[in-house]
C-alpha positions as CSV (number, residue, x, y, z in Angstrom):
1,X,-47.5,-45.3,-15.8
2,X,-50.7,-46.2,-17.5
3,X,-50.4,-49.5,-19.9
4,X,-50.1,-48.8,-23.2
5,X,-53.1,-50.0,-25.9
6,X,-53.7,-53.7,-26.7
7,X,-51.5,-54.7,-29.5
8,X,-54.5,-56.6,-30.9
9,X,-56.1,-53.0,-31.5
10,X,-53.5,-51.5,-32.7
11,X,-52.5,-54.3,-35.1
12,X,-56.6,-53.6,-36.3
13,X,-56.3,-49.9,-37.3
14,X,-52.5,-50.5,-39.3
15,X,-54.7,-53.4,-41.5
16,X,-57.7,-51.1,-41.6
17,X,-55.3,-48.0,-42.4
18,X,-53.6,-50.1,-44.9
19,X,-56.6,-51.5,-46.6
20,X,-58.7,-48.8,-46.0
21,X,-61.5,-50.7,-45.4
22,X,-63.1,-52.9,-42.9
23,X,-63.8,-55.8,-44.4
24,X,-60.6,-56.3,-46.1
25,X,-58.5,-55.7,-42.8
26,X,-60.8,-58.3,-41.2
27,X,-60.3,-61.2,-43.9
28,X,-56.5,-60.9,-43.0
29,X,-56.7,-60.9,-39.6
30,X,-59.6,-63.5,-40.1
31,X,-61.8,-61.4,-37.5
32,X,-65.4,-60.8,-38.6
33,X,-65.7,-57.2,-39.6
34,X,-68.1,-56.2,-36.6
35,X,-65.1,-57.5,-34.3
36,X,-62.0,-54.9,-36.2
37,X,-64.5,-51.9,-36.5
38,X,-65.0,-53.0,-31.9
39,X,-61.1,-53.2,-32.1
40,X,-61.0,-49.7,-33.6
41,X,-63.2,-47.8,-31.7
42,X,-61.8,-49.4,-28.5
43,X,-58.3,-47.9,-29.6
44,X,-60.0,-44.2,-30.5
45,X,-61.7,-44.5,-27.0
46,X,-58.7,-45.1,-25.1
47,X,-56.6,-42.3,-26.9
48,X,-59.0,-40.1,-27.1
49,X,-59.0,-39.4,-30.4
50,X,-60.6,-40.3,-34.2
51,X,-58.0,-42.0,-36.2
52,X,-60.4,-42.5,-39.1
53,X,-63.1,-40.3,-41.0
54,X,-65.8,-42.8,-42.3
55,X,-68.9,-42.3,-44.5
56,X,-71.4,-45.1,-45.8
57,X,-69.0,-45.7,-48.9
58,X,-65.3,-45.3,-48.0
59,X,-62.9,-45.0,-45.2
60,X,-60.2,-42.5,-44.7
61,X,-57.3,-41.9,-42.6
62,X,-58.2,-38.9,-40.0
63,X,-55.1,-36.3,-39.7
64,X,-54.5,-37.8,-36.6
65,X,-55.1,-41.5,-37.9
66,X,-52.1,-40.2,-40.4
67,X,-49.9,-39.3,-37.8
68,X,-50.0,-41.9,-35.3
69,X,-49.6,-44.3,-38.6
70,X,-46.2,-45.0,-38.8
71,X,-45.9,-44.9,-34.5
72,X,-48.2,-48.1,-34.6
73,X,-46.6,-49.7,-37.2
74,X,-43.4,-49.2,-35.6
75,X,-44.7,-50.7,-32.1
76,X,-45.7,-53.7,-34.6
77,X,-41.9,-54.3,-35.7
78,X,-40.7,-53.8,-32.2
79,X,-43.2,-56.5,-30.8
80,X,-42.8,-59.0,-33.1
81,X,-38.9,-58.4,-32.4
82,X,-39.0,-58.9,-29.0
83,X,-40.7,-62.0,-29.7
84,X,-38.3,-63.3,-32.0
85,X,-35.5,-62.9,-30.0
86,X,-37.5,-64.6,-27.3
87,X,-37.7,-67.3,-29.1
88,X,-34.6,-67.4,-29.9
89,X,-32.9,-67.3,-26.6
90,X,-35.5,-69.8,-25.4
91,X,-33.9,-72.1,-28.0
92,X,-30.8,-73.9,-27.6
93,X,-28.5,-72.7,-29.9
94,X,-25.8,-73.7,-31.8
95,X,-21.9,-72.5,-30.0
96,X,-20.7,-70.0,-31.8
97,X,-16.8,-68.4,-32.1
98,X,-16.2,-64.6,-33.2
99,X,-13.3,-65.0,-35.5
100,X,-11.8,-61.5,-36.3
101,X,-9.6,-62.1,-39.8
102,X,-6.9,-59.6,-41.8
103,X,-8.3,-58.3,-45.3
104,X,-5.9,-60.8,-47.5
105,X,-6.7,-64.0,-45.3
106,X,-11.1,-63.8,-46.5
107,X,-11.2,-66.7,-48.6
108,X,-9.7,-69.2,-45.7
109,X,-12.3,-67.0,-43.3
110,X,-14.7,-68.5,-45.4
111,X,-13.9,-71.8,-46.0
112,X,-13.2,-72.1,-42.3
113,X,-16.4,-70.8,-41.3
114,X,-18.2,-73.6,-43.9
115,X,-16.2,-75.6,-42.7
116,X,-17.3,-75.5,-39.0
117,X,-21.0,-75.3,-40.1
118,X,-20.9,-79.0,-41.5
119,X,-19.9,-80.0,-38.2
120,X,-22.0,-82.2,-36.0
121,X,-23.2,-80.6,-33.7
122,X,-22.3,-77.5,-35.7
123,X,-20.0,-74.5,-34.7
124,X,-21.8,-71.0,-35.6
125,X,-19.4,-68.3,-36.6
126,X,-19.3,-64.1,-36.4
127,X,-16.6,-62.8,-39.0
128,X,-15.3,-59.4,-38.4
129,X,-12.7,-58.2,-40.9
130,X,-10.0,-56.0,-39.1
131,X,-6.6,-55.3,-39.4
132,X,-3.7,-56.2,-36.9
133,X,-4.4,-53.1,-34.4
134,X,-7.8,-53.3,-34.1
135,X,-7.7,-57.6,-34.2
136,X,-5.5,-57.5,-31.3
137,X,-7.3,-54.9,-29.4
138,X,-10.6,-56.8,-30.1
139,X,-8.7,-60.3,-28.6
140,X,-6.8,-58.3,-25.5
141,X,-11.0,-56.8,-24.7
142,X,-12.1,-60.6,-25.2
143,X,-14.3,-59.1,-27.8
144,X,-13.3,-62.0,-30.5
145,X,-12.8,-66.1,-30.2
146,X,-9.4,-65.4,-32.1
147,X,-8.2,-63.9,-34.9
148,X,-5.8,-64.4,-38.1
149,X,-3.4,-61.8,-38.0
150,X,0.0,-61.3,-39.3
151,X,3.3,-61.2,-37.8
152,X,4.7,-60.4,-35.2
153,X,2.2,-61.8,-33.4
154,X,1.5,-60.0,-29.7
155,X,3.3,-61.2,-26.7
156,X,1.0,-63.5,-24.5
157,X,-1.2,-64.7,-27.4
158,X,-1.5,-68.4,-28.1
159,X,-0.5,-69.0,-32.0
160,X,-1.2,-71.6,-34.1
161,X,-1.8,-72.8,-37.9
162,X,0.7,-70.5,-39.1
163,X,0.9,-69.8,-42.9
164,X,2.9,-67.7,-45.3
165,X,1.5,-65.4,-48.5
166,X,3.9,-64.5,-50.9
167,X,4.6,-61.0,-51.8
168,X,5.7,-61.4,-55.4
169,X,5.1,-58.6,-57.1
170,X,5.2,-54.5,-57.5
171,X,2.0,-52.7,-58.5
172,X,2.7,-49.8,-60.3
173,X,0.3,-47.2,-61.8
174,X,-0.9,-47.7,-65.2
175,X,1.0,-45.2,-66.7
176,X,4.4,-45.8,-65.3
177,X,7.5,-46.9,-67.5
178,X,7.6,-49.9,-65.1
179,X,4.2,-51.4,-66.0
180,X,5.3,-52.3,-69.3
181,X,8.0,-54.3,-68.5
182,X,8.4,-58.4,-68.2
183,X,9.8,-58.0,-64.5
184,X,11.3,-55.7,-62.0
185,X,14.2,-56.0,-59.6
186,X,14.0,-54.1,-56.0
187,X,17.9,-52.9,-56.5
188,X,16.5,-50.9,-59.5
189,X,14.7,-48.9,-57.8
190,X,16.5,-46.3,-56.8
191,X,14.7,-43.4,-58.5
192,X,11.4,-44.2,-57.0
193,X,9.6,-44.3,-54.5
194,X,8.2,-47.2,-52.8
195,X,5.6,-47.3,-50.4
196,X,6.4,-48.2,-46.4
197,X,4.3,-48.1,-43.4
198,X,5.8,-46.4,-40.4
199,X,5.8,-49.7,-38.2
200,X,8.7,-52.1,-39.9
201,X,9.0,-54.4,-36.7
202,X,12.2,-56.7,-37.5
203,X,12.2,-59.5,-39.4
204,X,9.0,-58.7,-40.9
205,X,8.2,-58.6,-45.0
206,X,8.6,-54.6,-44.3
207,X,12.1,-54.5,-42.9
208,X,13.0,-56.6,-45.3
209,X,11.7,-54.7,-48.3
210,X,13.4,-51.8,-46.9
211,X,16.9,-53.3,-46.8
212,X,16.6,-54.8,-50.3
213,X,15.8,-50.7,-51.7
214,X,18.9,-49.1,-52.9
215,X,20.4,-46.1,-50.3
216,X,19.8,-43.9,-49.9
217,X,16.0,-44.8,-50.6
218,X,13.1,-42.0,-50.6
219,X,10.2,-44.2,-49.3
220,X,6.2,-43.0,-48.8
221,X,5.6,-43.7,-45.2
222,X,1.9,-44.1,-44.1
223,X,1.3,-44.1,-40.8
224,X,1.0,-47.7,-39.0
225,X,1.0,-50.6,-41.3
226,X,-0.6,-51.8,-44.4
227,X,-3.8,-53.6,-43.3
228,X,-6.1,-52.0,-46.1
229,X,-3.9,-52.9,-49.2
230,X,-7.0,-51.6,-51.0
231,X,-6.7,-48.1,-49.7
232,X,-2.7,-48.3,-50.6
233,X,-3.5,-49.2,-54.2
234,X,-5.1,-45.9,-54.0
235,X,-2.0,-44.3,-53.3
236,X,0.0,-46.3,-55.9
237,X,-2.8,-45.4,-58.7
238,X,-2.1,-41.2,-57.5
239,X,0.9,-41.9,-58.3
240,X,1.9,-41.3,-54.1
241,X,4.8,-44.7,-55.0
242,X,5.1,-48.4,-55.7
243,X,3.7,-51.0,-53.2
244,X,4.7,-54.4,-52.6
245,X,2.1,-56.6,-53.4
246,X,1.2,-60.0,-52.1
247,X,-0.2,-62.9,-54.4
248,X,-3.7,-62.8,-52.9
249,X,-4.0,-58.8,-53.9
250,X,-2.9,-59.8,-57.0
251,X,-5.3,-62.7,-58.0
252,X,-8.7,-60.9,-56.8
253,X,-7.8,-57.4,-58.0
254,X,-8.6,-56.4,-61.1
255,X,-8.0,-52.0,-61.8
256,X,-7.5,-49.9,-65.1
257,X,-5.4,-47.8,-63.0
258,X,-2.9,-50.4,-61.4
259,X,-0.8,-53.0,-62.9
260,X,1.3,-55.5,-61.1
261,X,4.8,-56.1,-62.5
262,X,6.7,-59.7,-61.3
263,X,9.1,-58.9,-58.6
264,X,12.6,-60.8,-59.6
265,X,14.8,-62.1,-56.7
266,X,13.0,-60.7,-54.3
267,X,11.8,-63.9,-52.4
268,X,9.4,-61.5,-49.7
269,X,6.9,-63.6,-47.3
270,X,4.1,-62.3,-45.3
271,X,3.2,-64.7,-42.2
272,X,-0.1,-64.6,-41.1
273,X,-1.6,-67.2,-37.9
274,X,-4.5,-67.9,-36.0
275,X,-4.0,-66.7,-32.5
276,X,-6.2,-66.6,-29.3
277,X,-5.9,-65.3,-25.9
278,X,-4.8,-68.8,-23.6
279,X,-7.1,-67.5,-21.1
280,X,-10.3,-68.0,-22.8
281,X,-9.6,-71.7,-24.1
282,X,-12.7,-73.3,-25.0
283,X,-14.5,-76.4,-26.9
284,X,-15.2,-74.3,-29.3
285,X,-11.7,-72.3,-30.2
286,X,-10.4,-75.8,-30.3
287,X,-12.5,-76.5,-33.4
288,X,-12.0,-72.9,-34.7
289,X,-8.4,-74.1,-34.3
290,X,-8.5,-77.5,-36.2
291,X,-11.2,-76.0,-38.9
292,X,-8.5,-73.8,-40.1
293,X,-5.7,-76.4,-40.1
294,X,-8.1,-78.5,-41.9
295,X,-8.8,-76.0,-44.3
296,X,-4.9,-75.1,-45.2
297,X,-4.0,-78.7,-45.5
298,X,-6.7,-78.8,-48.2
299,X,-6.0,-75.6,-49.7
């Protein structure tokens, strides 16, 4: 396969094509103009064609100088990304854990992953938001460090840092009766429905909320669990049921169309921990480990 044009000549005719003028291409590349307008006609030599239509007072882009424009700017990016990363995997870098997290645990995420960046030598982190199912299948592939999930936590995961959020209140839609009043009890409930996912693994906040409904109870099931609460206060606003809301959803989520009513008596806890495969121990997941036992301590 014949070797492509010198990048040096191709870099010439994107400044001349961008300029459209010699000597303005040349004071950026800091090349005297006789050596761009060499550079140029080198590259219309070896292609066999005229990129440029040129006159004693301006210089244009031929229709094939047009056309091949945007291929030499994009052989350009791609060298100067192949040097970068070059460069980069020349360098020693810092370690770095992927830590996959569920939606409501973000903020320690976060503070985990600043953390671990003031540490010396310091510990680089990926973050990858995903909910139990796709965490644990991310972990079992060795695709992620670890991951903060919430119970039950997998059989033959290492667990540790283990935390509770609690669900204290019912978001209702805007419009409902319930929203206007001071508090709500879960044995009141008996005329409405309440949403469930389909997986209610016992012991689990889920269960739970089901056995405290009133029988028999006409729940809205979704399929699998609640990982994107976002997408079930969708539901709630169209009016679909009521969902059990845990304190984090209710501090950071502000909607015209939702309100969340106190929950009296109801005493629900979600568990979440940090867990990791036992088979990929490294220096690393141990920090990742004591970075987010520092960070709930300090909480």
């Amino acid at each position: 396969m014949e070797p492509g044009p010198p990048l040096r000549d191709v870099r010439c005719f994107v400044l001349v094509a961008r300029h459209l003028g010699f000597s303005r291409a040349a004071a950026e590349l800091r090349m005297s103009q006789p050596a761009v307008s060499q550079a140029v006609g080198r590259l219309e030599r070896s292609l066999g064609v005229r990129l440029f239509d040129r006159n004693s007072r301006e210089v244009g882009l031929s229709t094939v100088g047009k056309a091949l424009l945007p291929y030499a700017e994009a052989m350009l990016e791609s060298a100067a990304a192949f040097a970068e990363e070059a460069a980069r995997l020349a360098a020693p870098g810092e370690p770095v854990v992927r830590l996959a997290y569920a939606p409501l645990a973000g903020t320690l995420a976060a503070r985990t992953a600043r953390r671990l960046a003031r540490r010396r030598p310091p510990v680089g982190v990926e973050l990858r938001q995903a909910g139990w199912r796709a965490a644990t299948t991310a972990l079992a592939a060795g695709e992620v460090t670890a991951a903060v999930i919430g119970a039950p936590f997998p059989r033959g995961l290492a667990t540790a840092a283990r935390f509770h959020v609690a669900v204290g209140h019912l978001a209702v839609p805007a419009d409902d009766p319930l929203a206007r009043l001071p508090e709500v009890r879960l044995d009141r409930l008996g005329r409405h429905r309440v949403i469930l996912p389909r997986d209610r693994p016992p012991g689990g906040v889920w269960a739970r909320l089901a056995a405290l409904l009133p029988g028999p109870h006409r729940h809205h099931v979704v399929p699998g669990g609640i990982d994107d609460f976002a997408a079930a206060l969708d539901l709630v606003a169209a009016g679909n049921g009521l969902l059990a809301a845990p304190d984090p959803l209710v501090r950071t989520v502000r909607r015209d169309d939702v309100r969340f009513v106190p929950l009296d008596g109801a005493d629900l806890r979600m568990t979440y921990g940090l867990a990791w495969s036992p088979e990929r121990v490294s220096p690393e997941l141990m920090a990742l480990v004591q970075a987010v036992q520092e960070t709930l301590w300090t909480r």
